[in-house]
TORKETOR-145517 format. One record per residue (C-alpha): x negated, y, z negated; residue number from 1. Coordinates in steps of 0.05 Angstrom, whole numbers, plus 5000, padded with zeros to 4 digits. Layout:
% TORKETOR-145517
   east   north     up   keza
      X       Y      Z    NUM
...
//
This chain:
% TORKETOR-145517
   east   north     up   keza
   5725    4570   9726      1
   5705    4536   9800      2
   5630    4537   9780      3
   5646    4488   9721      4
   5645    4411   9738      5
   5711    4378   9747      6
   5696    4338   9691      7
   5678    4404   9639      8
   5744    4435   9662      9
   5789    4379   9654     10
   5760    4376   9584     11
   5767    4446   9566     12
   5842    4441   9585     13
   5854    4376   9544     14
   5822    4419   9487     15
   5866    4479   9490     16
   5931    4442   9505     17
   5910    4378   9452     18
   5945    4329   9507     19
   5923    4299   9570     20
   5994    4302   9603     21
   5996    4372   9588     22
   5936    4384   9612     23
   5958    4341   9683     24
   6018    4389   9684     25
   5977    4456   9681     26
   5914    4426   9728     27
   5966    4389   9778     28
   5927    4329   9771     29
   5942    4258   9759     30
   5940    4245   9679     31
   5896    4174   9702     32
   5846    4225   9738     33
   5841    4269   9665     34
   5824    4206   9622     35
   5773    4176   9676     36
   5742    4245   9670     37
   5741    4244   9602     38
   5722    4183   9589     39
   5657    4188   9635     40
   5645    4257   9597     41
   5642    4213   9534     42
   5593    4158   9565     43
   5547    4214   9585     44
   5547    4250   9521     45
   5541    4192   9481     46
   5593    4205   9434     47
   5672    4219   9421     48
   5691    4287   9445     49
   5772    4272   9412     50
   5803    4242   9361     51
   5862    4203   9390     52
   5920    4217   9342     53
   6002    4193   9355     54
   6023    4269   9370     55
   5959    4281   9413     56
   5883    4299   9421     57
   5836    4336   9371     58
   5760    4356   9378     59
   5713    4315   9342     60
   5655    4342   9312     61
   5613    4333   9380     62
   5674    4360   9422     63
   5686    4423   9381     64
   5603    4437   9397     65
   5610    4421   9474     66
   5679    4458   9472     67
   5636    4520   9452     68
   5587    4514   9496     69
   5645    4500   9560     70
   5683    4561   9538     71
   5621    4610   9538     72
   5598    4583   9612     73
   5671    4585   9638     74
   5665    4671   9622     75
   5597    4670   9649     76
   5616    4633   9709     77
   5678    4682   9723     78
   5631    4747   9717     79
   5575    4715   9760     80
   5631    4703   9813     81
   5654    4774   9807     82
   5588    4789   9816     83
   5579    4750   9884     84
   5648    4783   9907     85
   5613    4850   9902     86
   5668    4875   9840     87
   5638    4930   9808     88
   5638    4917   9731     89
   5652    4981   9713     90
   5713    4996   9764     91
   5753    4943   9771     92
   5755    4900   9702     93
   5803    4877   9655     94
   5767    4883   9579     95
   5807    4833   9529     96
   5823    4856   9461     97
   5839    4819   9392     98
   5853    4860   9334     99
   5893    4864   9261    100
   5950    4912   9272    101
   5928    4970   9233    102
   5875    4980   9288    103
   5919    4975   9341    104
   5974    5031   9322    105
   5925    5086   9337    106
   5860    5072   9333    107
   5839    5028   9392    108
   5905    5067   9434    109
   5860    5130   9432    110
   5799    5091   9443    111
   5812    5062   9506    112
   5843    5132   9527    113
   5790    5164   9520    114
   5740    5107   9549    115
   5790    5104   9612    116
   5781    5183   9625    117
   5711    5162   9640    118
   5726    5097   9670    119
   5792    5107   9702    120
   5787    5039   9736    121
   5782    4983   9681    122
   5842    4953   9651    123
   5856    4929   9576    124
   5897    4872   9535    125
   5905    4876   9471    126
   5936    4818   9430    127
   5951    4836   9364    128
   5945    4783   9306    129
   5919    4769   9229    130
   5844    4778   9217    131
   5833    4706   9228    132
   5877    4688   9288    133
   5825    4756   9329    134
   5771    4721   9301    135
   5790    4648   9338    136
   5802    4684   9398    137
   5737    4698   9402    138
   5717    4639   9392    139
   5759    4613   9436    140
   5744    4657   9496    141
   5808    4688   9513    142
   5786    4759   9489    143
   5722    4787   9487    144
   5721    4828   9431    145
   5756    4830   9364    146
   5768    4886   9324    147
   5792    4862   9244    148
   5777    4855   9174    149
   5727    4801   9141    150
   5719    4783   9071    151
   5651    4746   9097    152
   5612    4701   9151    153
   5640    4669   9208    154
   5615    4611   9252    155
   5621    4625   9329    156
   5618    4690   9332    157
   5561    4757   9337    158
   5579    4810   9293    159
   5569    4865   9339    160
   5582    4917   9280    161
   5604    4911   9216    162
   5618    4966   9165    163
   5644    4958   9091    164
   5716    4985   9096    165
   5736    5012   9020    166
   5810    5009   9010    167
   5853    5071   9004    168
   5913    5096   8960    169
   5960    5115   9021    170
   6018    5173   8992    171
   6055    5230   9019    172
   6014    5289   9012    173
   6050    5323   8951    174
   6051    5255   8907    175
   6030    5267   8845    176
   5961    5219   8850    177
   5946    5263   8924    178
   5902    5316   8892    179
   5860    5264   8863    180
   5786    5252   8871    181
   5804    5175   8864    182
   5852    5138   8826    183
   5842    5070   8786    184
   5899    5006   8800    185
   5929    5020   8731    186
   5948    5096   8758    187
   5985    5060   8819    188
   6027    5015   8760    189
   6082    5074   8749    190
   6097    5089   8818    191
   6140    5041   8871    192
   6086    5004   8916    193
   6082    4981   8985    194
   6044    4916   8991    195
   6018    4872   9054    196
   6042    4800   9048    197
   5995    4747   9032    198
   5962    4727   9088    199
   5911    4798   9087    200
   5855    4811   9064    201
   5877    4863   9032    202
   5928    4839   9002    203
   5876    4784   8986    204
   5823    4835   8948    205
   5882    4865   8924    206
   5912    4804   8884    207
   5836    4785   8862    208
   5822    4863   8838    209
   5883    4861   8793    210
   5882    4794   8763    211
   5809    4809   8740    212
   5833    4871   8708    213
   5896    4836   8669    214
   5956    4883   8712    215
   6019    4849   8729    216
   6046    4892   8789    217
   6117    4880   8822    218
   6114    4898   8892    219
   6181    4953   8918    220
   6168    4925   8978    221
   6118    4860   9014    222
   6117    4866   9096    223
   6071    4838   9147    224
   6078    4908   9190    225
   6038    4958   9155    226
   6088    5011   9199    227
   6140    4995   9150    228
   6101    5000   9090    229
   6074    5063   9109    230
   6141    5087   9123    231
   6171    5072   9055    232
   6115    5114   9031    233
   6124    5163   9064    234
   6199    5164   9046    235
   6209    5140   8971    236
   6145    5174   8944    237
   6115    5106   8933    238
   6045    5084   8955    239
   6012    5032   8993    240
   5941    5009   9010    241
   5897    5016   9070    242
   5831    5026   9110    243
   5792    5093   9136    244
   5816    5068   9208    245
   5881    5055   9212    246
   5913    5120   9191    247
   5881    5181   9223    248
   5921    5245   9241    249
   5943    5255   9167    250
   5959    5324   9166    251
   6020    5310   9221    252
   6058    5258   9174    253
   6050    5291   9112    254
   6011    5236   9088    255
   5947    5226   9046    256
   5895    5191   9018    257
   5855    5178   8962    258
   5790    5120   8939    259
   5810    5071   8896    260
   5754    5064   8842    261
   5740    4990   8847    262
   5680    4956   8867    263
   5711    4889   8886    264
   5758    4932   8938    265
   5704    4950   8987    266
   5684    4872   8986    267
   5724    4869   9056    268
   5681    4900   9130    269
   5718    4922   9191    270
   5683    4884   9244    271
   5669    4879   9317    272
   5657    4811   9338    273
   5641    4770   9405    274
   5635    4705   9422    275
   5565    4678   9387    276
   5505    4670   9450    277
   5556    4698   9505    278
   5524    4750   9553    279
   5579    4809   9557    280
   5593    4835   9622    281
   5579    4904   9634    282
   5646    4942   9616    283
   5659    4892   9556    284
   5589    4919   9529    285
   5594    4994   9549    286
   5670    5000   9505    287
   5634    4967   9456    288
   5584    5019   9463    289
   5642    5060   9456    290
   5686    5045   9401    291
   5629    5036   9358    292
   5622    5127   9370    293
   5690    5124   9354    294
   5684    5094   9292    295
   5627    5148   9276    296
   5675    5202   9290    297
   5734    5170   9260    298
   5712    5145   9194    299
   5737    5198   9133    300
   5671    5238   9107    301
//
């Protein structure tokens, strides 16, 4: 961030870290030469940019709109240096990833395999979180794409894609629901079931679904690591939920899957998102390009 004003990134770090003397410990400057900073940043804007609490420093209204606007020039002012430094976008770059888990198990893995056959040269990170923690880091600029689940519209971010994800019956393949066309939530009742914990949004249409049709189920088994759930599954004969994309080489594990017939269940969209008015630099936007021909290809027909 050396193109930003002293003031702008003294600011920005006071906003990550809520506290000015954290903020002088990671800048290595004087916690008196933070608060003049910010408290000329104030005069100029005209207004409050934190609320000054006892166990630190939160945005106020006008901070969390100039914190926005700081975080999407401090990633344009890093590419335009790489830029001046003659880096060539597509050779030597580092492409930041946010995404739920069931994405990252297989489907972004072969993804960025394939992308890096073609561009052998740029690098990935890949944090993997809830659907709402990818979402914020977006929003707050430390990765430049998410890759999760919504349940509807979000402030700060461009939906880059966005594709209503029904939710699948997940069973081993000689279960007796497999050979099904689809199955209803009462047909899952009689078998042991596999359940994401609460914090989903699956697990969130899920609960909605059956307390609209009157069913009481009782969970075998609640995990926040779908891996497990799939697992038990897989082993016990039971069944658990998921989306097109995050189980793909069936066949292999023995596994299958089947539509559940409920409209309220294809409520939730698998979504690419970026950072709302950022300009992408050029390898962010051509594996964006790319996953989203993955998705095509990937996508059950």
């Amino acid at each position: 961030m050396p193109l930003l004003p002293t003031s702008l990134r003294y600011f920005l770090e006071v906003a990550r870290t809520g506290s000015i003397s954290e903020a002088s410990e990671r800048l290595h400057v004087a916690t008196s030469a933070i608060s003049r900073q910010i408290a000329k940043l104030e005069q100029d804007v005209g207004a409050p940019l934190f609320e000054r609490r006892p166990r630190g420093m939160v945005l106020s209204e006008a901070g969390e709109i100039l914190a926005a606007y700081v975080r999407r020039s401090a990633l344009e002012a890093d590419q335009v240096l790489a830029d001046v430094h003659g880096i060539e976008a597509l050779h030597r770059s580092t492409v930041k990833l946010a995404s739920c888990e069931g994405f990252a198990r297989d489907f972004l893995p072969a993804a960025i395999t394939a992308f890096r056959e073609e561009y052998p040269g740029v690098r990935f990170r890949l944090n993997v979180t809830g659907p709402a923690a990818a979402t914020r880091q977006v929003i707050d600029g430390t990765a430049d794409l998410a890759v999760t689940y919504s349940l509807g519209p979000e402030g700060g971010i461009k939906v880059e894609y966005s594709q209503q994800q029904p939710i699948y019956a997940l069973m081993p393949d000689d279960h007796p629901l497999a050979r099904r066309e689809h199955v209803e939530l009462a047909d899952l009742l009689e078998y042991p079931l596999a359940l994401m914990d609460e914090g989903t949004t699956i697990r969130q249409l899920f609960d909605v679904c059956v307390a609209l049709e009157g069913l009481n189920f009782e969970p075998a088994l609640v995990s926040n690591y779908s891996g497990a759930l799939q697992s038990f599954a897989q082993l016990r004969g039971g069944v658990t939920l998921v989306g097109p994309l995050t189980v793909r080489r069936l066949g292999g594990d023995h596994l299958a899957i089947v539509p559940i017939r409920n409209p309220e269940l294809s409520r939730r969209s698998m979504q690419i998102q970026s950072m709302a008015r950022r300009a992408l630099p050029a390898a962010v936007r051509a594996f964006l390009a790319h996953l989203i021909e993955q998705i095509g290809d990937d996508l059950p027909r």
